[in-house]
C-alpha positions in Angstrom: 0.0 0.0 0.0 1.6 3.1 -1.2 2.1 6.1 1.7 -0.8 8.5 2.2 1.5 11.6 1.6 -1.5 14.2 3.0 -1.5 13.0 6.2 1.1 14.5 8.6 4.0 13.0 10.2 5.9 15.6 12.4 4.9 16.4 15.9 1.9 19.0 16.6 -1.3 20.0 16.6 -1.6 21.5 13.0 -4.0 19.9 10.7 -0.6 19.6 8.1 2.9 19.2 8.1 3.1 22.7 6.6 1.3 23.8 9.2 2.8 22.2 11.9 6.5 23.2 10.8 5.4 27.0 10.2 4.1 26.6 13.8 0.9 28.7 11.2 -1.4 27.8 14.8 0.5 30.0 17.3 1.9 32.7 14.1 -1.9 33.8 13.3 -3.2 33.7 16.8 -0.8 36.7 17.5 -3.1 39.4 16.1 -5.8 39.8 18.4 -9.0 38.7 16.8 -12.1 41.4 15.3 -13.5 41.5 18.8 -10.1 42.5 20.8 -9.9 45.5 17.8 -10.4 48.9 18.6 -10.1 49.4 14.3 -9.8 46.9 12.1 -6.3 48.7 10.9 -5.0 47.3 14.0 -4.3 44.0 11.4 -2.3 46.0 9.1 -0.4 47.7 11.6 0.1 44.9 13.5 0.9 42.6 10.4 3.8 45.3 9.3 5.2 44.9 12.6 5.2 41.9 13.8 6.8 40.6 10.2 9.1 43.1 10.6 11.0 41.7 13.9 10.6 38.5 11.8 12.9 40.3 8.8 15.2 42.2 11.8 15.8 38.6 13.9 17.1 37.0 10.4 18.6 39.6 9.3 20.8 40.4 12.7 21.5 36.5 12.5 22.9 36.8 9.3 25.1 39.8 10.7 26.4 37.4 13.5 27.1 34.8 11.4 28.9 37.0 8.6 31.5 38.6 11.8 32.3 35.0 12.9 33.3 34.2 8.5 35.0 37.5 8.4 37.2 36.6 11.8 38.0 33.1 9.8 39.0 35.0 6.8 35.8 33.5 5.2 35.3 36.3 3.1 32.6 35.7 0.8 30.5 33.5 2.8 30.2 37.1 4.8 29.6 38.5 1.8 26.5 36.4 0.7 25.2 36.5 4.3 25.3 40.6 4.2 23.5 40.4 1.0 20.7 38.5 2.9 20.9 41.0 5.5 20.5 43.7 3.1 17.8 42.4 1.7 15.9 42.0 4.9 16.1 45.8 5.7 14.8 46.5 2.0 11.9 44.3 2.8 10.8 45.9 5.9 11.5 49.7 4.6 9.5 48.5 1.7 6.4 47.7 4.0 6.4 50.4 5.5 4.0 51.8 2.6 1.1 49.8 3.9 1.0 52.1 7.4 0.2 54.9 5.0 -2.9 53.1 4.0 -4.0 54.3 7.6 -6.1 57.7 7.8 -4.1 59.6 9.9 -7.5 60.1 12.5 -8.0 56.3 12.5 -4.8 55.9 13.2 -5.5 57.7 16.5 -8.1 55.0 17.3 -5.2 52.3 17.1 -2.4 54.6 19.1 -4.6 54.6 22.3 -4.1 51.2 22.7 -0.3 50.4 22.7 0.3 52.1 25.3 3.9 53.3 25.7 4.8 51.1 22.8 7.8 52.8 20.7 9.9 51.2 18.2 12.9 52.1 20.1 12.2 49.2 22.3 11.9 47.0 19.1 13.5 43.7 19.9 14.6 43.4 16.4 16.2 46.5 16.0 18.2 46.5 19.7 19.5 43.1 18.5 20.2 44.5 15.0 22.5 47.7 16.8 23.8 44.6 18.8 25.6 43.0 16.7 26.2 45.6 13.7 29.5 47.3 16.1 31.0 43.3 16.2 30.8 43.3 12.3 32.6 46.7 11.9 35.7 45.6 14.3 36.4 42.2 12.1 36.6 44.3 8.7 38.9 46.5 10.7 40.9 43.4 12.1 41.1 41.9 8.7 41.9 45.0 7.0 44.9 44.9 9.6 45.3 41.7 8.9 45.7 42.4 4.8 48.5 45.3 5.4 46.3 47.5 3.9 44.8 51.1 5.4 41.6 51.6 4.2 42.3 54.2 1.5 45.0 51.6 -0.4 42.3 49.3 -0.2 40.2 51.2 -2.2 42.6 52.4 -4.5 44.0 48.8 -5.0 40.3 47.4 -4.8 40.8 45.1 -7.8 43.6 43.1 -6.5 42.0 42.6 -3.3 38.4 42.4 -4.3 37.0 40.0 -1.4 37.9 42.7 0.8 36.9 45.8 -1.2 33.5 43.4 -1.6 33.1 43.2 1.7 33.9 47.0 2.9 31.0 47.4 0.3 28.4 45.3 2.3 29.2 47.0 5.1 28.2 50.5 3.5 25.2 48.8 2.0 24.2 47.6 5.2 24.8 51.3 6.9 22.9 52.6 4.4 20.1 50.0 4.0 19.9 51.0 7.8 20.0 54.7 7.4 17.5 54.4 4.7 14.7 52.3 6.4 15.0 54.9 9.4 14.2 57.9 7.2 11.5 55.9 5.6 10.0 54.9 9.0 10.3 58.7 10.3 8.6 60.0 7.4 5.9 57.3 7.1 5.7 58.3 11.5 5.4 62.6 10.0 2.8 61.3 7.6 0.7 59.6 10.0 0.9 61.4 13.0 2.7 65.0 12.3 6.2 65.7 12.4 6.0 68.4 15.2 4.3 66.3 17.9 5.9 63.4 20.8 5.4 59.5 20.2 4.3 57.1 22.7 7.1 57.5 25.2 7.0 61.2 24.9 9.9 61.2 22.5 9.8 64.2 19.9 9.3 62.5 16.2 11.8 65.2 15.1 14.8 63.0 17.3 13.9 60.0 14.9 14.7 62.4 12.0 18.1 63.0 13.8 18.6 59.7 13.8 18.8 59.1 10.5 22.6 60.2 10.3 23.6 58.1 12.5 26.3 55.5 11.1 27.4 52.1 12.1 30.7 52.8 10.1 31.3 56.4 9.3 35.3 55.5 8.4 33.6 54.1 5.1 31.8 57.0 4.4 34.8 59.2 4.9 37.0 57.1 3.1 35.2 58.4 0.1 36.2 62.2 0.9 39.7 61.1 1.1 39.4 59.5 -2.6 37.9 62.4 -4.3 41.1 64.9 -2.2 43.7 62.3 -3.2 42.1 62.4 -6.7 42.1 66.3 -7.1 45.4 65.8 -5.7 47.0 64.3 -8.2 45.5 66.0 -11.1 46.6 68.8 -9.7 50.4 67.3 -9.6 49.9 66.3 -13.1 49.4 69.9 -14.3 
């Protein structure tokens, strides 16, 4: 008798194995139902952010894992891993477009119910700050470790291209980072005004100070000291 492949063999209570892997029982009974709702946007707003720590757990796992391959000198398995990374933080910016689907008065319905709730105590994002410095102090030990200061590197990019590659994540990243936080403090303006205090009494114009904030500003630098070295020797050429 050949298997009965629609019946379920892994441990749970879900009606399939899809269901019982995806743990889909305890993931959609997160939301609080139509009769906890104070609006029925309370879905969407708690879809975009609940998926979003999902996107930030991954994608600070991938950061942890890429620091552990760049201290092995595992270059490019970092650099697929920050490409995942990356990706994650274009995801969530990207959804952030579905909180502007909220009328900014219904959305007043929804904030009197979460509280002090801010996304400065996002779990995802504190984990995500975590482990971003650890990433920035193995590039700088195996930049060490090449001979190279950071300029040269750039310069001489195409002889040492896992390492220029990888200095590159690490700006993507920053600025996947940077980017998501202006989306999210413009999406927070559009919603509920750029000139009033969010839920823990914290001025929305601090989250637009935020936004310049860097993980690694010594990339972002390097790039002034290119251009000057550039001019430079033009200049000498004349």
């Amino acid at each position: 008798m050949s298997e009965d492949l629609s019946r379920p063999v892994l441990s749970g209570s879900g009606a399939s194995d899809y269901e019982r892997y995806l743990r889909t029982d305890e993931l959609l009974a997160l939301q609080k139902t139509p009769a906890e709702q104070v609006h029925r946007d309370e879905l969407l707003f708690q879809t975009v952010h609940q998926s979003s720590e999902l996107w930030l757990k991954l994608a600070a796992a991938e950061v942890e894992e890429a620091t552990r391959l760049v201290d092995g000198d595992d270059l490019g398995g970092a650099i697929r891993l920050l490409r995942r990374a990356s990706l994650c933080l274009r995801l969530i910016t990207d959804q952030l477009e579905m909180l502007e689907h909220m009328s900014p008065w219904e959305y007043q319905e929804v904030r009197k119910v979460l509280g002090h709730g801010s996304g400065f105590d996002s779990p995802g994002f504190v984990g995500l700050r975590e482990v971003a410095p650890g990433l920035g102090r193995a590039f700088r030990a195996a930049l060490g470790r090449s001979g190279l200061e950071l300029t040269e590197l750039y310069v001489r990019a195409r002889e040492h291209e896992d390492l220029y590659q990888l200095a590159e994540m690490l700006i993507e990243w920053d600025e996947r980072v940077s980017v998501w936080r202006y989306r999210h403090y413009k999406v927070i303006s559009r919603v509920i005004g750029a000139h009033v205090v969010g839920t823990q009494g914290t001025p929305v114009e601090v989250l637009g100070k935020l936004i310049q904030q860097s993980f690694y500003p010594e990339l972002w630098e390097v790039r002034d000291r290119l251009t000057q070295r550039s001019i430079e020797e033009a200049e000498a050429r004349l």
